[in-house]
C-alpha positions as CSV (number, residue, x, y, z in Angstrom):
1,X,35.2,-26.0,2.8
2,X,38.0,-24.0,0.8
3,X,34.7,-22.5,-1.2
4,X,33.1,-21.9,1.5
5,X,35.4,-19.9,3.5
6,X,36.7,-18.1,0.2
7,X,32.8,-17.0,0.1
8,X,32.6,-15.9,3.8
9,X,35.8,-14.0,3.3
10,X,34.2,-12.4,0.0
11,X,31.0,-11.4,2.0
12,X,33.1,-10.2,5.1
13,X,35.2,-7.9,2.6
14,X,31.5,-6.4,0.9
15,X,30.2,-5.7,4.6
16,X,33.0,-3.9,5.3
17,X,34.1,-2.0,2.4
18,X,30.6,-0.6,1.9
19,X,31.2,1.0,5.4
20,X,34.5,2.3,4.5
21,X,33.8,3.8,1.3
22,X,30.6,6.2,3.1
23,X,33.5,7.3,5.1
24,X,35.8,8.1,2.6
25,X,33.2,9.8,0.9
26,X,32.7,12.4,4.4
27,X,36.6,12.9,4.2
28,X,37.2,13.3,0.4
29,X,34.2,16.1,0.7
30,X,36.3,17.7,3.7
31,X,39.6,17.6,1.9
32,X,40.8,20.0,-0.9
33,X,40.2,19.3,-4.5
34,X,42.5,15.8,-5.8
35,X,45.2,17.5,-8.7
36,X,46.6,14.4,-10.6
37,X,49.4,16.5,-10.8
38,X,50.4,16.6,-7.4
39,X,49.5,13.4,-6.2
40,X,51.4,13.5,-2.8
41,X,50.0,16.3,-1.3
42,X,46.8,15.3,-2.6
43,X,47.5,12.1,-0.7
44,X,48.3,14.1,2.3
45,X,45.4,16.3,2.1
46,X,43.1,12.9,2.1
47,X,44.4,11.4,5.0
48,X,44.4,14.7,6.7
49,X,40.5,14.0,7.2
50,X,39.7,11.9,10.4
51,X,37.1,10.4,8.1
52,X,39.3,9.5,5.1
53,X,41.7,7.7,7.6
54,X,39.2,5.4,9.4
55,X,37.1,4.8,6.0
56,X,40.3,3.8,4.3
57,X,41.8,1.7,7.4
58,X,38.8,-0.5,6.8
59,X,39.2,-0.5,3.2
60,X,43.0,-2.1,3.9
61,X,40.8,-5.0,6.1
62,X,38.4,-5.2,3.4
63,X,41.1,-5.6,0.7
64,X,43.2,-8.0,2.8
65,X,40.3,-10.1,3.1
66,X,39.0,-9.9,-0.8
67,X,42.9,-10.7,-1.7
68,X,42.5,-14.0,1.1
69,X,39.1,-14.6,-0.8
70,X,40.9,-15.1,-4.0
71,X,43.4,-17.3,-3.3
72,X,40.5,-19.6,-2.0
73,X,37.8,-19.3,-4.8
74,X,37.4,-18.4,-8.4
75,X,37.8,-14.7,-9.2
76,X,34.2,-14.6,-11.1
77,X,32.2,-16.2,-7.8
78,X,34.0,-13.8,-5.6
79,X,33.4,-10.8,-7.5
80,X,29.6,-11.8,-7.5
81,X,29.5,-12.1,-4.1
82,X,31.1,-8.9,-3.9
83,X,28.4,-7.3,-6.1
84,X,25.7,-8.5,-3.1
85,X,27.7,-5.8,-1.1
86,X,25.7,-3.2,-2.9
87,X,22.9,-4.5,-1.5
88,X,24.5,-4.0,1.9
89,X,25.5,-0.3,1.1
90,X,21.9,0.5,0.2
91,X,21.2,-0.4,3.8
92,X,24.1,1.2,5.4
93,X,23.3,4.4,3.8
94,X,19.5,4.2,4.6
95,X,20.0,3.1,8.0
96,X,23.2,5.1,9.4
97,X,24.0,7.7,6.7
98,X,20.6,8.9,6.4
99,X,19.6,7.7,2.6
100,X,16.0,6.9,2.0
101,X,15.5,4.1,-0.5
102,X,12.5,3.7,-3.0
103,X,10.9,1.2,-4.7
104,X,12.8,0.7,-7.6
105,X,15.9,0.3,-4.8
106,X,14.1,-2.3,-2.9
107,X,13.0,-4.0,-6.2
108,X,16.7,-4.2,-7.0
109,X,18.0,-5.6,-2.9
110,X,15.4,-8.7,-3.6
111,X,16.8,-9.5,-7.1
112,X,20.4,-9.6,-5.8
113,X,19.4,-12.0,-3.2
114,X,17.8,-14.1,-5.5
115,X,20.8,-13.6,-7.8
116,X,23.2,-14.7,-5.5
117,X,21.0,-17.4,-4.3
118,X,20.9,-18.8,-7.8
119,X,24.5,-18.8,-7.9
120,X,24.9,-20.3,-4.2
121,X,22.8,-23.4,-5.5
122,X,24.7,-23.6,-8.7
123,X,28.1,-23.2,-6.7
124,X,29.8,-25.8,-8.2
125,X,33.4,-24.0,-9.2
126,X,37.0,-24.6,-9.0
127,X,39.1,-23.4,-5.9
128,X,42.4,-22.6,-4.3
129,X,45.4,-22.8,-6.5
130,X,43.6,-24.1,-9.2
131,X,41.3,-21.4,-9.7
132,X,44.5,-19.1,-10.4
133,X,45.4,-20.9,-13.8
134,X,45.2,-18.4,-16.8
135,X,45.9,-17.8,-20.3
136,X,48.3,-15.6,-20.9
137,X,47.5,-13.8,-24.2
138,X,43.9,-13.6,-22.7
139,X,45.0,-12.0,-19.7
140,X,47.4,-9.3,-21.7
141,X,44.2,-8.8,-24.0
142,X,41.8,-8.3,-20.7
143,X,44.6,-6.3,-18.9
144,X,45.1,-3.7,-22.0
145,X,41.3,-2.9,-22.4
146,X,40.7,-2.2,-19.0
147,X,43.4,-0.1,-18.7
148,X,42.9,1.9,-22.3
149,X,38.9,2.2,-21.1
150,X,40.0,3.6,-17.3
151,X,42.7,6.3,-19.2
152,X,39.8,6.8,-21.7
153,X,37.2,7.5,-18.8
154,X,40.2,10.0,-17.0
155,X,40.5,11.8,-20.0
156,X,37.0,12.4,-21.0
157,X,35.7,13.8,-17.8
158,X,37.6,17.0,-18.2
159,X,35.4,17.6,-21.2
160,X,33.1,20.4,-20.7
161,X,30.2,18.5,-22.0
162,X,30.7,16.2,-19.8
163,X,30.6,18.6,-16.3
164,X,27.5,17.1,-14.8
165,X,28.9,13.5,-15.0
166,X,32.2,13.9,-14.0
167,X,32.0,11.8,-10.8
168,X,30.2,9.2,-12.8
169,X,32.7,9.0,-15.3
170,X,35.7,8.6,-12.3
171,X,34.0,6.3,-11.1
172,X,33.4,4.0,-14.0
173,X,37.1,4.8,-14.2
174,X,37.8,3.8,-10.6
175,X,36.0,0.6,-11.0
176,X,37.7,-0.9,-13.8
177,X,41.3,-0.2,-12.8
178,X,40.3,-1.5,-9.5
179,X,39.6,-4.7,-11.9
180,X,43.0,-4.3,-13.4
181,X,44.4,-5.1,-9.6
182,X,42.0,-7.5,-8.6
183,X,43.1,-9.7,-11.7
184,X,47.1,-9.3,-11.5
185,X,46.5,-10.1,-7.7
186,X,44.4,-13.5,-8.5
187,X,47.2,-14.3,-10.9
188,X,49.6,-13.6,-7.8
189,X,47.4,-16.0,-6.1
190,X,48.8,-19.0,-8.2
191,X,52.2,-18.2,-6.9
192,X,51.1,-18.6,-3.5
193,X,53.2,-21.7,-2.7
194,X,56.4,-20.2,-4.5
195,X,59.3,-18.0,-2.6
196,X,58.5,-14.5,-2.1
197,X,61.5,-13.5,-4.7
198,X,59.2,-15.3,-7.6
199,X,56.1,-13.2,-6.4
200,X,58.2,-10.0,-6.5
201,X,59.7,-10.3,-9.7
202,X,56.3,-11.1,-11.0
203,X,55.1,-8.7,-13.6
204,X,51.6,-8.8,-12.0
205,X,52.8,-6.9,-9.4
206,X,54.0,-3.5,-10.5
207,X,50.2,-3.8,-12.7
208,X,48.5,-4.5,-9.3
209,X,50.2,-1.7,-7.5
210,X,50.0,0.7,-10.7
211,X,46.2,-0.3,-11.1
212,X,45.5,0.5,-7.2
213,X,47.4,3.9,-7.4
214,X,45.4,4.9,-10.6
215,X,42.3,3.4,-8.8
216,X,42.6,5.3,-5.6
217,X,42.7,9.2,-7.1
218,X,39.9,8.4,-9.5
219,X,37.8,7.2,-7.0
220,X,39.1,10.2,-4.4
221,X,38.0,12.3,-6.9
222,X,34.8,10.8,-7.9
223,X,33.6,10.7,-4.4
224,X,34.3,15.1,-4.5
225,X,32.3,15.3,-7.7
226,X,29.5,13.1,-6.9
227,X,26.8,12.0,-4.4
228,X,27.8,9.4,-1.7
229,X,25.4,6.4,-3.0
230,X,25.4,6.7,-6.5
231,X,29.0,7.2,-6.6
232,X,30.2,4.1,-4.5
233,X,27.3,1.8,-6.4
234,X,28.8,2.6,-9.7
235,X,32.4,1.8,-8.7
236,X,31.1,-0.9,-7.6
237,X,29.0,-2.1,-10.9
238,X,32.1,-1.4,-13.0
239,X,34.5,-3.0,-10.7
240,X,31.8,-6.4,-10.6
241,X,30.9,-6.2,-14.2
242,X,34.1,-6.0,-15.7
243,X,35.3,-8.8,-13.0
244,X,33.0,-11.5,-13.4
245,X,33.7,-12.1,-17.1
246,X,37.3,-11.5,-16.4
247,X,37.3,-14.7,-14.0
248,X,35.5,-16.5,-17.2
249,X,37.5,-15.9,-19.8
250,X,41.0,-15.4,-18.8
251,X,41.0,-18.1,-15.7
252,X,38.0,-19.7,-17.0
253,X,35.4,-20.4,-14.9
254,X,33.3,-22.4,-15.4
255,X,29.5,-21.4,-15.9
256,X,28.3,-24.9,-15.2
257,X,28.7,-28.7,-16.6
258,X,25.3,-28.7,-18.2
259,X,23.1,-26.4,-20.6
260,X,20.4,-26.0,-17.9
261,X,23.5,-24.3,-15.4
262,X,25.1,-22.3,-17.8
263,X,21.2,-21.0,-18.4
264,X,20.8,-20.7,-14.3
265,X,24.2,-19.4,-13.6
266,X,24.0,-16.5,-16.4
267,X,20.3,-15.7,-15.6
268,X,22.0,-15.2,-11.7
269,X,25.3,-13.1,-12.8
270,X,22.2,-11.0,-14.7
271,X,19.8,-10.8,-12.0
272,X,22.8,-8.9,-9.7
273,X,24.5,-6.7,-12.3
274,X,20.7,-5.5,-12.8
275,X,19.9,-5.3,-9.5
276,X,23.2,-3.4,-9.3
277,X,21.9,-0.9,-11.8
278,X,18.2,-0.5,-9.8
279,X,20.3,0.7,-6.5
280,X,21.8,3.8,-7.2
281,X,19.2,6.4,-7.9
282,X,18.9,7.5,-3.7
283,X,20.8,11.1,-4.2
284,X,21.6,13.7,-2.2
285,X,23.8,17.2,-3.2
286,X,27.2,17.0,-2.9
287,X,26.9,20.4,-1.4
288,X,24.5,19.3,1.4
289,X,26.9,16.7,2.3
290,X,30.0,18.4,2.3
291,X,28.9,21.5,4.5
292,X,28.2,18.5,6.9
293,X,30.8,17.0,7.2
294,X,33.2,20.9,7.1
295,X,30.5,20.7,10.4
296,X,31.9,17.6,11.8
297,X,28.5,15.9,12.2
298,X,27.4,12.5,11.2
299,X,24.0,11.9,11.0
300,X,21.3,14.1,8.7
301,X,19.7,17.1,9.9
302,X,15.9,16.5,10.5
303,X,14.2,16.3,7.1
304,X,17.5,16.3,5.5
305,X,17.6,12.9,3.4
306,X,15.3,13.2,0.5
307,X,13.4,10.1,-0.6
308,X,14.3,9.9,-4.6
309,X,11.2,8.1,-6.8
310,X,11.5,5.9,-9.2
């Protein structure tokens, strides 16, 4: 039962941070530019927008109830089951944002199911507290690439060569500090049954509040730069691809008892990082989008979402 619900609370937290990341997107358009440099009033500006505010009052919910997913099942499981939410923001953003999926979109909706299917019939995996042990150096190791990558990403999207993929770039960047948290909160999870004084003196804690600051302008600004879809889908990738080996090698999780698991279980983390990579081509221009929302309205003007081909 503890897997169980530590999957429910992982799908729950997908559903609903799909929907709150297309509404941060509408605010972050309506708001002035993000300047690193002056994160407060950037902050200010953001939450300035109506939009911002709601979309990132049910990114709180979604968050609370990722963070209660972890402390119930293993971080690699959960993150998987997080990359199904993609699937979900495909049809969010057909159905009430006015995105028009393809082929190649649909293609990659029936290969996450069968994905995370796989991985629901092979879910034989450690829970609660003993799903938080970790290996230190492992962790350090994992910590420090993800962070030198993310300031890596940061850095190279001011290049002028690098213009058209700006938002792209952020959001790679966004993603894999969001991993940063997500793994200095699992470890957190461990300490569940400890005082509170032991969880706040943790070191994992300044990383996961560091790692969720960093996470939250690069993402603000990746959802300026970039188109609603392609944007949120590749925070998304990032975020589940860099999470899902995480959970394996520094709390190791297990991919399975037997040769023919392992074989089932990797063939399944593949099928929904690809299916991952499939979603995102449904576009729109950034332009389009923000002179609707500067117009306060919600849903597409007739003719408005473009159908993009594979």
């Amino acid at each position: 039962m503890t897997l169980a619900a530590g999957l429910l609370l992982a799908a729950l937290s997908a559903a609903v941070s799909q929907v709150g990341f297309l509404l941060r997107h509408r605010g972050a358009v309506e708001a002035p530019d993000v300047d690193m440099r002056r994160p407060l009033r950037s902050a200010i500006d953001l939450f300035r927008s109506k939009w911002w505010t709601v979309g990132y009052a049910l990114a709180v919910v979604a968050y609370l109830l990722h963070v209660g997913a972890l402390t119930l099942a293993a971080l690699s499981l959960v993150q998987v089951v997080l990359a199904g939410g993609i699937v979900l923001l495909a049809v969010i953003a057909e159905r009430f944002f006015g995105f028009e999926l393809g082929g190649r979109q649909w293609a990659g909706v029936v290969l996450a199911s069968v994905g995370l299917a796989l991985l629901a019939l092979m879910g034989e995996s450690r829970s609660g507290q003993d799903s938080a042990n970790y290996s230190v150096a492992a962790m350090v190791a994992f910590e420090a690439v993800l962070v030198g990558a993310g300031t890596a990403l940061i850095l190279t999207y001011r290049l002028e060569r690098m213009t058209s993929q700006r938002g792209v770039l952020l959001a790679v960047a966004a993603g894999l500090l969001f991993t940063v948290t997500h793994v200095a909160v699992k470890a957190l999870s461990g300490k569940a049954d400890t005082s509170i004084a032991e969880i706040m003196l943790s070191p994992y804690l300044p990383i996961a509040v560091a790692g969720g600051i960093a996470a939250f302008f690069a993402s603000a600004r990746s959802l300026q730069l970039g188109p609603a879809v392609p944007v949120i889908a590749v925070t998304s990738i990032a975020g589940n691809a860099s999470a899902i080996p995480a959970g394996i090698v520094v709390f190791g999780d297990p991919l399975g008892e037997d040769a023919a698991a392992v074989v089932i279980r990797s063939l399944a983390f593949a099928l929904v990082v690809v299916a991952a990579a499939l979603i995102p081509a449904p576009t729109r221009a950034a332009a389009a989008t923000r002179q609707r929302a500067s117009s306060g309205g919600f849903q597409p003007e007739a003719g408005s979402a473009g159908r993009v081909t594979p």
